[in-house]
C-alpha positions as CSV (number, residue, x, y, z in Angstrom):
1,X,-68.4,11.6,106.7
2,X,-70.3,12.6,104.1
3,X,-71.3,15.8,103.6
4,X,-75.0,15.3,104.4
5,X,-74.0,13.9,107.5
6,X,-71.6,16.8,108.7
7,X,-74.3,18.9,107.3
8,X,-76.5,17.4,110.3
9,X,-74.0,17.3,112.8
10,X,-72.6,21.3,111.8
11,X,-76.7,22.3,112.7
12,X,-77.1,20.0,115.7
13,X,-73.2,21.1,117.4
14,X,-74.5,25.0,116.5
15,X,-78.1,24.1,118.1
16,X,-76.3,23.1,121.0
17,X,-73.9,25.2,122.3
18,X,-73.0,27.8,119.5
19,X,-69.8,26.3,118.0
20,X,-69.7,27.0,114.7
21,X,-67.6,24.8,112.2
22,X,-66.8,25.4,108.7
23,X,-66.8,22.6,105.9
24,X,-63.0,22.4,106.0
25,X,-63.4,21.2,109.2
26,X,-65.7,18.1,108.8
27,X,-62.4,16.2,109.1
28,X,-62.8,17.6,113.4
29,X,-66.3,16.2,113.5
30,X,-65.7,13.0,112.1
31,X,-62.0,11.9,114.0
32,X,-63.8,13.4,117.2
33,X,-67.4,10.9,116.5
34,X,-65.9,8.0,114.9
35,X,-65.6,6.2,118.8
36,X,-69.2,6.4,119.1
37,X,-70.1,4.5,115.6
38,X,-67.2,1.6,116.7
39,X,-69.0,1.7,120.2
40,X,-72.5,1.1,119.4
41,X,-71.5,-1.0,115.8
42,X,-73.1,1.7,113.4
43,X,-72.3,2.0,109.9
44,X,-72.8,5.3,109.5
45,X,-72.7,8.8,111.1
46,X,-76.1,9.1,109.7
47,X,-77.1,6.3,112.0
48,X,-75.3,7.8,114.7
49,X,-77.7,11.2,114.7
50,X,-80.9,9.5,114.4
51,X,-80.0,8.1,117.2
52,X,-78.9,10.6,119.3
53,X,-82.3,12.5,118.2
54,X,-84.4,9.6,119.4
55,X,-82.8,9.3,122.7
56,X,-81.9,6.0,122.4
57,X,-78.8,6.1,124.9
58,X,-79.0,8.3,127.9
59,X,-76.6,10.9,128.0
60,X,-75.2,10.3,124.3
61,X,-75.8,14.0,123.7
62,X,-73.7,15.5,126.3
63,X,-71.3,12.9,125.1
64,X,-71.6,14.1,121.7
65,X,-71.0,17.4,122.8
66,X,-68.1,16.5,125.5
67,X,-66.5,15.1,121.8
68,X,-66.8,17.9,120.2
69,X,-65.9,20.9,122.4
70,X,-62.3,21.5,122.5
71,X,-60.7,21.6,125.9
72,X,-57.0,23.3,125.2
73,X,-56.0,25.1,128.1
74,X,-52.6,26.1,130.0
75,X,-51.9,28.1,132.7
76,X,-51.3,31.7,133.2
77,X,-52.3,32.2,129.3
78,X,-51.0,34.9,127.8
79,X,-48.9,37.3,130.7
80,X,-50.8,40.6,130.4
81,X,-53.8,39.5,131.8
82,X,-52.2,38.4,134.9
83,X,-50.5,41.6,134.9
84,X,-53.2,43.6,135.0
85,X,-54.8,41.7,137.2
86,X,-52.0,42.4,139.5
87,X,-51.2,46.0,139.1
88,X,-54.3,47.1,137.9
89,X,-57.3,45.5,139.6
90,X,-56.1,44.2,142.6
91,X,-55.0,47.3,144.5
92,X,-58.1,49.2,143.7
93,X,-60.6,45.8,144.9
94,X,-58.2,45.9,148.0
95,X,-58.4,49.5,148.8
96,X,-62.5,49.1,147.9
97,X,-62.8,46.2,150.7
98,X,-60.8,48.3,153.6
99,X,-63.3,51.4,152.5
100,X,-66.3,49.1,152.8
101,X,-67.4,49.7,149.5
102,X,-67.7,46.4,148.7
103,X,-67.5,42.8,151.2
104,X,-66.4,40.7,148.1
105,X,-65.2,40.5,144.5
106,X,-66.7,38.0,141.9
107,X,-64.3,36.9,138.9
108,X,-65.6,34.4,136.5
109,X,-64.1,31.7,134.1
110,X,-65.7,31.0,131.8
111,X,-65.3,28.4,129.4
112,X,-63.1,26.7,132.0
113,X,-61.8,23.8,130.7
114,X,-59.9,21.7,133.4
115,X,-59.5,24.3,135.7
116,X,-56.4,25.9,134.6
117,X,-57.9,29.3,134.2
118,X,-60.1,29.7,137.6
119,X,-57.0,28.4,139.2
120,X,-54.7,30.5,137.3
121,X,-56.9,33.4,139.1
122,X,-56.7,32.2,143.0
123,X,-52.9,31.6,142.9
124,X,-52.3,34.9,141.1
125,X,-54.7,36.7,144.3
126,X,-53.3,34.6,146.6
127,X,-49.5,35.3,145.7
128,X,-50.0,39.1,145.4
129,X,-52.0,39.5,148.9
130,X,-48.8,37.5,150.4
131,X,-46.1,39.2,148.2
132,X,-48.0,42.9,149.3
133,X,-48.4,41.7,153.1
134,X,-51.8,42.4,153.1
135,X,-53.4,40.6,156.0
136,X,-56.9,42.1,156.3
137,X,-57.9,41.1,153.1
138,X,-57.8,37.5,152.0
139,X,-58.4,34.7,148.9
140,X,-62.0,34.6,151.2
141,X,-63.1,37.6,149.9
142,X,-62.9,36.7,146.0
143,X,-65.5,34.7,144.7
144,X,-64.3,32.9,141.8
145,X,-66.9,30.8,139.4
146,X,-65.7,28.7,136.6
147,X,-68.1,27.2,134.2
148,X,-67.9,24.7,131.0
149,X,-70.7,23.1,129.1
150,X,-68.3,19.9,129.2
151,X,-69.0,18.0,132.6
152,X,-66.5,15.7,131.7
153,X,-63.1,18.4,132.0
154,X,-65.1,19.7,135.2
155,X,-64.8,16.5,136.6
156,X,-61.2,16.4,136.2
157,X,-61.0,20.5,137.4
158,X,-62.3,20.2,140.8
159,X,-60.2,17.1,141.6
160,X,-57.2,19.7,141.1
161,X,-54.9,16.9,140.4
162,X,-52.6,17.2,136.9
163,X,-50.4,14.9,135.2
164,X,-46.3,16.3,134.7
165,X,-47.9,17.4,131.0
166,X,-50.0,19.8,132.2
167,X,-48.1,21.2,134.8
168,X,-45.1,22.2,132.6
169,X,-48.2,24.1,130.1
170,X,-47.6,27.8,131.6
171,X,-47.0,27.0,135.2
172,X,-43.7,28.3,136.4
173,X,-41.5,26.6,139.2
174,X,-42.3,29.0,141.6
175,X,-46.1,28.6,141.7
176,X,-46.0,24.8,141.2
177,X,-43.6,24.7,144.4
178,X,-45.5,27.1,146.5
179,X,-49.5,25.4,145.7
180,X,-48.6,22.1,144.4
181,X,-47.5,19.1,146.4
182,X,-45.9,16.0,144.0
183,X,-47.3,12.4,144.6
184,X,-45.6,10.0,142.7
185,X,-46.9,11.3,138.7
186,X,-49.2,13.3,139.7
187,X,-49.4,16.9,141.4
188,X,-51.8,17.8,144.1
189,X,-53.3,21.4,144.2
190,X,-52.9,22.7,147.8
191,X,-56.8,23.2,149.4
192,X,-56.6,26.7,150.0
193,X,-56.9,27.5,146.0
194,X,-58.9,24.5,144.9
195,X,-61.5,25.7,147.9
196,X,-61.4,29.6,146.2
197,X,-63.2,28.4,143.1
198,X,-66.7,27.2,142.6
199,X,-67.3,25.0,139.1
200,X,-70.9,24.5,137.7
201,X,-71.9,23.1,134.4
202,X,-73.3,26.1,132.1
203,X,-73.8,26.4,128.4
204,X,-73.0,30.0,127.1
205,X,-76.1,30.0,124.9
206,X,-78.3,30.2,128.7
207,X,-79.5,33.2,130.4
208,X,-76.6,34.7,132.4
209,X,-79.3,35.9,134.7
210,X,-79.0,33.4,137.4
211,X,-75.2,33.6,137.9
212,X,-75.4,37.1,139.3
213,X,-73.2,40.3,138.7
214,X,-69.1,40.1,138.0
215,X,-66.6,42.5,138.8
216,X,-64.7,40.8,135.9
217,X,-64.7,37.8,134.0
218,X,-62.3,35.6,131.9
219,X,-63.7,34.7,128.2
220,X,-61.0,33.6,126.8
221,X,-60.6,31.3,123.7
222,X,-64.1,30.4,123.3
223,X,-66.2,32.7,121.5
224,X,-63.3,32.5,118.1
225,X,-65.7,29.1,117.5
226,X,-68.6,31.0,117.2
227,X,-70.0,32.2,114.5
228,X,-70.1,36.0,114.9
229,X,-73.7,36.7,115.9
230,X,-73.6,34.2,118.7
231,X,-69.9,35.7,119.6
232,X,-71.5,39.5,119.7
233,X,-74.4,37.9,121.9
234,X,-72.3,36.2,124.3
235,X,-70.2,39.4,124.8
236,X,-73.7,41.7,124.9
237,X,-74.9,39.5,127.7
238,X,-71.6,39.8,130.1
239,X,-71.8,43.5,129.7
240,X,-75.1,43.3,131.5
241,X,-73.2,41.0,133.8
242,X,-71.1,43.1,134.4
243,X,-70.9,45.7,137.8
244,X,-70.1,49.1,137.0
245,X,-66.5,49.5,136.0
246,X,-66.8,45.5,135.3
247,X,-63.8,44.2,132.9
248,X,-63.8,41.6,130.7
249,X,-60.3,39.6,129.7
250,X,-60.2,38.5,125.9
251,X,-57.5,36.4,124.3
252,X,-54.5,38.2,123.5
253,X,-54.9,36.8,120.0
254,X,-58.5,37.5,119.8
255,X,-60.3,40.0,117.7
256,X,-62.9,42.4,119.2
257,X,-63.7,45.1,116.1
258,X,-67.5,45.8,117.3
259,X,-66.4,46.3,121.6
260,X,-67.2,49.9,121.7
261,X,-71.6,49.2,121.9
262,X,-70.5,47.7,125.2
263,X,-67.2,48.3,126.6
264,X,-64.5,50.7,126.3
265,X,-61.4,49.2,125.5
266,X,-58.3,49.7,128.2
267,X,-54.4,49.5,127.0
268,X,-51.9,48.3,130.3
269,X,-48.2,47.4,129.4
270,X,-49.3,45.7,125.8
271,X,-52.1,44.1,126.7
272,X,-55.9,44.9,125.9
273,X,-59.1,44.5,128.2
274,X,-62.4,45.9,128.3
275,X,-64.2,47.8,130.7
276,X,-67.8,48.2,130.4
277,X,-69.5,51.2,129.2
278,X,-72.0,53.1,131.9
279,X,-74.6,52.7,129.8
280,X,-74.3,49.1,128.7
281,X,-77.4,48.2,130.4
């Protein structure tokens, strides 16, 4: 790839869905895009984006795109975030319901990947009601979205079925025994936690509008490919997504210097979130 060509394909890849890759990455673009010259005989990657810009194969940019947008996920990421979500959410969502001051709670994934996340979330609910013998509250009353811009990985996500591989990426023996079921190579997510989460296709560069108000959300490992004035728009549009005392999960890993416009940032047993500020909005 030369580097006109990445040039082209660095624009096009920001254009459509805010990734943002440097020059020493144009190694990425080109092992991720060479299937497409072998599959349609082109000698170049030049070749590749007119063609992609005139349309000639349907669905060629969301293939493009599938290609380019990395997809590494596990489960249970990083332990504070689970922990929190445990110890610090849950038991003030639970008390809220029984009070009736609110008849559900909305958690989102974003950036879901093959589902690892979202699911992540409904056996981490599901385990704590059980574990705390709550009975009046159930998995029903969270409302759990995942998105990705990739339809390709959602495909695979709301099948809920994953190879040994994936299984042995963050998901301890107790979880895979209590929601999983084994057939032959593959395990089988039980129903109750694949029916807890809802996966559409969404592209972070969109209006949020349309996907309502979250009581937290998950955006985690996807905006450190961003360049940094797509990253501080994509976290300035969940803070308006956000209900009042809304969180919002980072990467451990992550950086968040400018938060404090939107959120106030939260410290629980060495992990980091962000709640947002009153007057976000």
């Amino acid at each position: 790839m030369s580097p006109a060509e990445f040039a082209l394909f660095q624009e096009y890849i920001k254009e459509q869905c805010g990734i943002d890759f440097n020059e020493d990455k144009s190694y990425l673009i080109e092992s991720r895009l060479s299937k497409f010259l072998i599959k349609f005989q082109l000698a170049s990657f030049e070749e590749l984006y007119r063609m992609l810009n005139k349309q000639q194969d349907a669905g060629l940019a969301e293939k493009i795109i599938d290609a380019i947008t990395t997809n590494e996920t596990l489960w249970f990421r990083d332990k504070t975030p689970w922990i929190t979500l445990e110890e610090v959410l849950l038991p003030a969502y639970i008390n809220e319901i029984r009070s009736g001051q609110r008849s559900k709670v909305r958690i989102w994934s974003a950036a879901c990947s093959s589902g690892q996340e979202p699911y992540s979330i409904a056996m981490c609910i599901d385990r704590y009601l059980k574990r705390s013998r709550v009975q009046d509250v159930t998995l029903a009353h969270f409302e759990i979205l995942a998105t990705d811009i990739s339809s390709t990985v959602l495909t695979l996500a709301r099948m809920g079925k994953y190879d040994t591989i994936s299984m042995s990426r963050g998901l301890d023996h107790e979880y895979r025994d209590t929601y999983f079921q084994q057939e032959g190579r593959i395990w089988k997510l039980a129903e109750v936690v694949k029916d807890a989460v809802a996966f559409r296709q969404f592209n972070l560069q969109n209006s949020f509008i349309g996907l309502g108000k979250f009581d937290a959300v998950f955006c985690r490992y996807v905006t450190i490919y961003f360049s940094e004035k797509f990253k501080k728009t994509v976290f300035s549009k969940i803070a308006n997504s956000l209900t009042e005392q809304g969180v919002l999960f980072i990467g451990n890993s992550e950086i968040f210097f400018d938060y404090k416009e939107n959120y106030e940032m939260s410290q629980y047993k060495n992990g980091a979130f962000f709640r947002v500020r009153g007057d976000s909005e």
